[in-house]
PALOKOL-961580 format. One record per residue: chain; residue number from 1; x, y, z of N, C-alpha, C, CB in turn; residue in one letter. Coordinates in nm, 4 decimals, always signed. Glycine has a CB too. Layout:
N
A,NUM,X,Y,Z,X,Y,Z,X,Y,Z,X,Y,Z,A .
...
//
This chain:
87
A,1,+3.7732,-1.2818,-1.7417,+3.8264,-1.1469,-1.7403,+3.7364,-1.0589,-1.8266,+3.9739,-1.1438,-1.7908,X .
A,2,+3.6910,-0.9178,-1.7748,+3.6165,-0.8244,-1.8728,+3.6778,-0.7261,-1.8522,+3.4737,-0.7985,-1.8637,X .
A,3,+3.6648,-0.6433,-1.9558,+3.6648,-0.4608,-1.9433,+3.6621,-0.3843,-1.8197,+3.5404,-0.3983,-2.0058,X .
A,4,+3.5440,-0.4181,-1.7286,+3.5868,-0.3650,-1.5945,+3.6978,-0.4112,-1.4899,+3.4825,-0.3705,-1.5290,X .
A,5,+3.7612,-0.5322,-1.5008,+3.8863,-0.5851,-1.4349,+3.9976,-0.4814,-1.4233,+3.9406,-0.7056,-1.5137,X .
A,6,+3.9947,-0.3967,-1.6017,+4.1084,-0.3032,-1.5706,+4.0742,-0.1468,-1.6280,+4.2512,-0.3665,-1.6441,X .
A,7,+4.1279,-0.1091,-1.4877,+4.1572,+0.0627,-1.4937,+4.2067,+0.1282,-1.5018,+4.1530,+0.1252,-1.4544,X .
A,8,+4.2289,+0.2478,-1.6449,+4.3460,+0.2734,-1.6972,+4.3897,+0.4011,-1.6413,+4.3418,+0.2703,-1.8377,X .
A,9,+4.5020,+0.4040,-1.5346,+4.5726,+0.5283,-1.5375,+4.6079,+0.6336,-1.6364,+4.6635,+0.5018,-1.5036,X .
A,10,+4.6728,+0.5847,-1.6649,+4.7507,+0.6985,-1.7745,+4.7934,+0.6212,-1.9380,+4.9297,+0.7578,-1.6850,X .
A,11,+4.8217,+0.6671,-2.0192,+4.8885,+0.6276,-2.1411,+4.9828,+0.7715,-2.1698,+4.7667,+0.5831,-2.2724,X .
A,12,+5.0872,+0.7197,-2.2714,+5.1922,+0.8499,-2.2704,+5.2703,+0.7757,-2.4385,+5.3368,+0.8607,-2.0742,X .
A,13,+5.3684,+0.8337,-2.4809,+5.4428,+0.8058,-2.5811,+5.5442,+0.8249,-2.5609,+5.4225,+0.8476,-2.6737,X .
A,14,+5.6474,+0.7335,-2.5795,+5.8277,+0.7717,-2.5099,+5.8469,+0.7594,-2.6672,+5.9498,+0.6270,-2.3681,X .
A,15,+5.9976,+0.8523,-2.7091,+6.1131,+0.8774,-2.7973,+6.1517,+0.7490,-2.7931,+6.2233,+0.9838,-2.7575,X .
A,16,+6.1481,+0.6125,-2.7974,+6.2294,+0.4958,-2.8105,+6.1596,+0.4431,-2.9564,+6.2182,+0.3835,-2.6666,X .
A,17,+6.2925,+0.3865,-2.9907,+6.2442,+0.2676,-3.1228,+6.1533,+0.1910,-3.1634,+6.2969,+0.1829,-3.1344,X .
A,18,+6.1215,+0.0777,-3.0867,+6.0211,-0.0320,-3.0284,+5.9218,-0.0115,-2.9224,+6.0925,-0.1337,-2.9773,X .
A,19,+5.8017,-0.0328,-2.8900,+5.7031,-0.0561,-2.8056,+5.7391,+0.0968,-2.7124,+5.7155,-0.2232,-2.7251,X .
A,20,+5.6939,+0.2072,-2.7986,+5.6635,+0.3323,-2.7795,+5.5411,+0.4076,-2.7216,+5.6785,+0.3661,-2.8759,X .
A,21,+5.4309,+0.3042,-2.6914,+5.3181,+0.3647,-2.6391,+5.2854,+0.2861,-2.5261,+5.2079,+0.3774,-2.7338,X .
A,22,+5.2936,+0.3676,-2.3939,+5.2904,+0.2908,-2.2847,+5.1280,+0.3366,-2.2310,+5.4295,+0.3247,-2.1782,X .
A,23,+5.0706,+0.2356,-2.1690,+4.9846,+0.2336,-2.0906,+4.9854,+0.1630,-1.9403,+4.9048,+0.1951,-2.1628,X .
A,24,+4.9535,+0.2865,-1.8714,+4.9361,+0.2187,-1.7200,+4.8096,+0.1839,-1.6512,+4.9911,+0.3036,-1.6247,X .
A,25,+4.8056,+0.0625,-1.5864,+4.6868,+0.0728,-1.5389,+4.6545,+0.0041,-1.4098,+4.6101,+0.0354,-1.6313,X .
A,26,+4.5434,-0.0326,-1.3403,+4.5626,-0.1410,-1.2485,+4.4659,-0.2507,-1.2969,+4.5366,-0.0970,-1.0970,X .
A,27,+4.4974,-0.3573,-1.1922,+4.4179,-0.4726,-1.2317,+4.3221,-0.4812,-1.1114,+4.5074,-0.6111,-1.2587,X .
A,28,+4.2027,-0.4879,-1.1551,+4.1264,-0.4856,-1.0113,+4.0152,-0.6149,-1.0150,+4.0349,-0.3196,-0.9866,X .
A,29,+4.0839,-0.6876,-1.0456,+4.0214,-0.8169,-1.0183,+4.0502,-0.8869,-0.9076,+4.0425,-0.8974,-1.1099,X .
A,30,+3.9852,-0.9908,-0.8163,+3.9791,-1.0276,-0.6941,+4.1452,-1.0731,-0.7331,+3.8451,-1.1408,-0.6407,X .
A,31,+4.2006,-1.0570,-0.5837,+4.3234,-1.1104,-0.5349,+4.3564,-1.2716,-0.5690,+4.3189,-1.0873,-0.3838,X .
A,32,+4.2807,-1.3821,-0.5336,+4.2663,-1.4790,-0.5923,+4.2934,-1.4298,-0.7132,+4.1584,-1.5413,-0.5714,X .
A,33,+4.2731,-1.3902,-0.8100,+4.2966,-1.3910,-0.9517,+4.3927,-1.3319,-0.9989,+4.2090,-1.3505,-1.0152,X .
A,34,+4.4459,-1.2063,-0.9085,+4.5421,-1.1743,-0.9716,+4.6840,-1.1964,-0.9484,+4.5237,-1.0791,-0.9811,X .
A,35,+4.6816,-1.2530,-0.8112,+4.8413,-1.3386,-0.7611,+4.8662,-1.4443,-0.8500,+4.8434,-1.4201,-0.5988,X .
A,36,+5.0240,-1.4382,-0.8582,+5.1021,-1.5277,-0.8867,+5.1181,-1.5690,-1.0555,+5.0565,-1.6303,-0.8011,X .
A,37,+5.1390,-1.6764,-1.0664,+5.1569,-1.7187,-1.2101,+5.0314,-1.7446,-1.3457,+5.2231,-1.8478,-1.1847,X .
A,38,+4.9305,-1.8103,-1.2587,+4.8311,-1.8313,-1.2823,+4.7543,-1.6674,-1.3265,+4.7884,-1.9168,-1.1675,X .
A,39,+4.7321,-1.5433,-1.2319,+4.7158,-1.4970,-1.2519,+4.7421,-1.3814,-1.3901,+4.7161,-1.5170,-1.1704,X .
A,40,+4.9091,-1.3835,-1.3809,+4.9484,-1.3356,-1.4732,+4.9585,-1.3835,-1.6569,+5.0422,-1.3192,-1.4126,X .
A,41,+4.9219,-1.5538,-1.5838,+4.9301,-1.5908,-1.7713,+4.7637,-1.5301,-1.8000,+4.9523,-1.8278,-1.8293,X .
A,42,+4.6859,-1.5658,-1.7287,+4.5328,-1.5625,-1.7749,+4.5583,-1.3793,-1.8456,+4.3839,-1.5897,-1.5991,X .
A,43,+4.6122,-1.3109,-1.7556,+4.6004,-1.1597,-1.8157,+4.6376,-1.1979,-1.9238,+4.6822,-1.0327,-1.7613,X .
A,44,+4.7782,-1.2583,-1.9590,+4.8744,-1.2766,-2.1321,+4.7674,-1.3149,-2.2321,+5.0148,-1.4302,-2.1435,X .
A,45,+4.7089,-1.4397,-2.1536,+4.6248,-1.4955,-2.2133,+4.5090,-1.4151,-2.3287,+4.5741,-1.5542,-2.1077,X .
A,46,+4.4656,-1.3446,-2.2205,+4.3153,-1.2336,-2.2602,+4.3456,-1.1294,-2.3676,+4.2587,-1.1259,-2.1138,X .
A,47,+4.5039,-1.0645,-2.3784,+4.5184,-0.9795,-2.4211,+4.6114,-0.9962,-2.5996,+4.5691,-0.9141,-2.3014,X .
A,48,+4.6097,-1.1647,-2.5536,+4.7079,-1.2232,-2.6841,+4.5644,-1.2553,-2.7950,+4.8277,-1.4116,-2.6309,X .
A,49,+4.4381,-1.2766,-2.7179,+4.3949,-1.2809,-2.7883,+4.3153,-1.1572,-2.8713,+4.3607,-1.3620,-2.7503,X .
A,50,+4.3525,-1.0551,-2.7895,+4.3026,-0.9722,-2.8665,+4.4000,-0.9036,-2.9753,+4.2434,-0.8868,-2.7845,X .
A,51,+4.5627,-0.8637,-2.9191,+4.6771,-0.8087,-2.9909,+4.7690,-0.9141,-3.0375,+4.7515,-0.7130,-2.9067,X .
A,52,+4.7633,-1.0396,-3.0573,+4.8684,-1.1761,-3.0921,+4.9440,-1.1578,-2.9781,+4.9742,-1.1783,-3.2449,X .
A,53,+5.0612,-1.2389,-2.9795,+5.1401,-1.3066,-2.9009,+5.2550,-1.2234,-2.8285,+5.1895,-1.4093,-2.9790,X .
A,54,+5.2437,-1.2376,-2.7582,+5.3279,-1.1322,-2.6503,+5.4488,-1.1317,-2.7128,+5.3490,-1.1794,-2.4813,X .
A,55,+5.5218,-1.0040,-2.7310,+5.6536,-0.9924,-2.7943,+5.6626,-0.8955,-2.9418,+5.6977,-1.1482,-2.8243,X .
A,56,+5.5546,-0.9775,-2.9430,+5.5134,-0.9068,-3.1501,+5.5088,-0.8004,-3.1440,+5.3616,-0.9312,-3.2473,X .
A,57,+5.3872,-0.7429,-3.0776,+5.2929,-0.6966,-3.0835,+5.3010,-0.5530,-2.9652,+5.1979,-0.8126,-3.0698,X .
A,58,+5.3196,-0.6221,-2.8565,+5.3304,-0.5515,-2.7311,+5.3898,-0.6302,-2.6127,+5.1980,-0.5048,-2.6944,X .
A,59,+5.4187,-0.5533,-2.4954,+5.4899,-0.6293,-2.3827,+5.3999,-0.5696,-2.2897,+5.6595,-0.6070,-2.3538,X .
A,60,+5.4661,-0.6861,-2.1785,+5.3757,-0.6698,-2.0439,+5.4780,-0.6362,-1.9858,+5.2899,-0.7895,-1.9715,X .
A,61,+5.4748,-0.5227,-1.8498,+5.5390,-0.5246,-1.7538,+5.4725,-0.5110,-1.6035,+5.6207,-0.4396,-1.7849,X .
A,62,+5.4885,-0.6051,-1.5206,+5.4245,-0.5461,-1.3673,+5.4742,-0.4802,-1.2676,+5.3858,-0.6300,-1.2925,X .
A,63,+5.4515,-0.3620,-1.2037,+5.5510,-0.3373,-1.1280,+5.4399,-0.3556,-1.0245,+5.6446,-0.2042,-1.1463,X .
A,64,+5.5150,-0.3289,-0.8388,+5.4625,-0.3676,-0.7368,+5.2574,-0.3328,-0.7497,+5.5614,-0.2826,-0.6151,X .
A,65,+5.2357,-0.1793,-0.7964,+5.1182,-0.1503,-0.7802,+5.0846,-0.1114,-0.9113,+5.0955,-0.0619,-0.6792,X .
A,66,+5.1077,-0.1384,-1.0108,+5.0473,-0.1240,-1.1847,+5.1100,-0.1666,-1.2384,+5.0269,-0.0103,-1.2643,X .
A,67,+5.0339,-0.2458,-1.3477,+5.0726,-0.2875,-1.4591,+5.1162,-0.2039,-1.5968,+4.9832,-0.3591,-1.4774,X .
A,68,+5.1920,-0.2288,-1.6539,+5.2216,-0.1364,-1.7946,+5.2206,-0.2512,-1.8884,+5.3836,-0.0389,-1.8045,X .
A,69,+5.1029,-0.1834,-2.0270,+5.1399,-0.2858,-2.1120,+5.2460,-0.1822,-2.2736,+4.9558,-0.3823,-2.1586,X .
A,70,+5.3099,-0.2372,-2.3564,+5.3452,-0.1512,-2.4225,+5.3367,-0.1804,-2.5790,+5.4594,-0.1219,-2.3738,X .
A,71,+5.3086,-0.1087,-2.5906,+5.2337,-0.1318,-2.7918,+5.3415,-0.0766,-2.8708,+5.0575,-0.0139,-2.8538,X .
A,72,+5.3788,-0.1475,-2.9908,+5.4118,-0.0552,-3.1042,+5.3492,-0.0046,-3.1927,+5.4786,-0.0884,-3.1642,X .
A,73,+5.2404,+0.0352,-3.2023,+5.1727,+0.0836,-3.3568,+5.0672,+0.1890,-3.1976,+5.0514,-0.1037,-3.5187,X .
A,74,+5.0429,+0.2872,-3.2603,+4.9314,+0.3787,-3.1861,+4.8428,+0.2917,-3.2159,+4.8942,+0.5352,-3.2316,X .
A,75,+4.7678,+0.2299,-3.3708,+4.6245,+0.1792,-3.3263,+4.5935,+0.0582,-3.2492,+4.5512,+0.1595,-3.4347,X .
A,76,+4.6938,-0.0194,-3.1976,+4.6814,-0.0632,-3.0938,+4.6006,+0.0257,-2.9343,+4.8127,-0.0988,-3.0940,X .
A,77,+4.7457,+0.1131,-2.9522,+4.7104,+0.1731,-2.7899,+4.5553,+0.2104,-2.8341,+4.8249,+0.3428,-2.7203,X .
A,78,+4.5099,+0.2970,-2.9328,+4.3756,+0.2954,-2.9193,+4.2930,+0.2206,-2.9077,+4.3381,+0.3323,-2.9759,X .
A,79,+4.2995,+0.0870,-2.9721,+4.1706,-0.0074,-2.9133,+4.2242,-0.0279,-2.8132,+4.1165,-0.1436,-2.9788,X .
A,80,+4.3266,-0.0561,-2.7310,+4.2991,-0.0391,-2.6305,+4.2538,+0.0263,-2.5132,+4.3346,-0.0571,-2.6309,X .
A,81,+4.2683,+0.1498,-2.5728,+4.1844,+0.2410,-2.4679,+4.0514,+0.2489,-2.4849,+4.2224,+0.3781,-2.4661,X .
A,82,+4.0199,+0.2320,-2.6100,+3.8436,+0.2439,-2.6020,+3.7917,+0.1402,-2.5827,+3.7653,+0.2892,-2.7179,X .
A,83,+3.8751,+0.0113,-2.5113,+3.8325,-0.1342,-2.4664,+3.8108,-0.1071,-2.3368,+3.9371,-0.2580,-2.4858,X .
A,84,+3.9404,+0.0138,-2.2968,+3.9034,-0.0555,-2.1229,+3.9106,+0.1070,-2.0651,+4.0666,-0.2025,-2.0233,X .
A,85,+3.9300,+0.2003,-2.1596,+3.9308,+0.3327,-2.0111,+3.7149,+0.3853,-2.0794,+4.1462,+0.5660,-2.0566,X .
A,86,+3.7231,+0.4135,-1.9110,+3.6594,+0.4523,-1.8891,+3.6364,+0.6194,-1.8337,+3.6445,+0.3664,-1.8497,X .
A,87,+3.5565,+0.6504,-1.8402,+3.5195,+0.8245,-1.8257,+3.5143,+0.8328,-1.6620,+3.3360,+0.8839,-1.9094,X .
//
């Protein structure tokens, strides 16, 4: 998995308590890779190692055509954006 796999739609900040900074994006890695179970741990995988362990830190959500991941601390959402959006 690299930096170009994902392309970031949007990011935003919701009024909630916990995991307040949402980012949307897609995954554009071959189909093989991104179906099913397999697919989805390798994403957990890639991103635990960069933010720790899913839950802590941030959550994953997939919906049919984007992924949302969601951070609690802003300097998260920022490395993440200057990891993977592009101009």
């Amino acid at each position: 998995m690299t930096p170009e796999d994902i392309r970031v739609v949007g990011y935003k900040k919701l009024e909630t308590k916990n995991f307040s900074y949402w980012v949307t994006f897609l995954d554009n890695r071959k189909n093989s890779e991104t179906l099913g179970r397999k697919g989805r741990k390798t994403f957990i995988k890639y991103l635990e190692s960069l933010f720790g362990k899913l839950g802590e830190r941030w959550q994953y959500h997939k919906d049919h055509n984007y992924c949302i991941v969601k951070f609690n601390q802003e300097s998260d959402l920022l490395i993440f954006l200057l990891k993977f959006k592009r101009s």
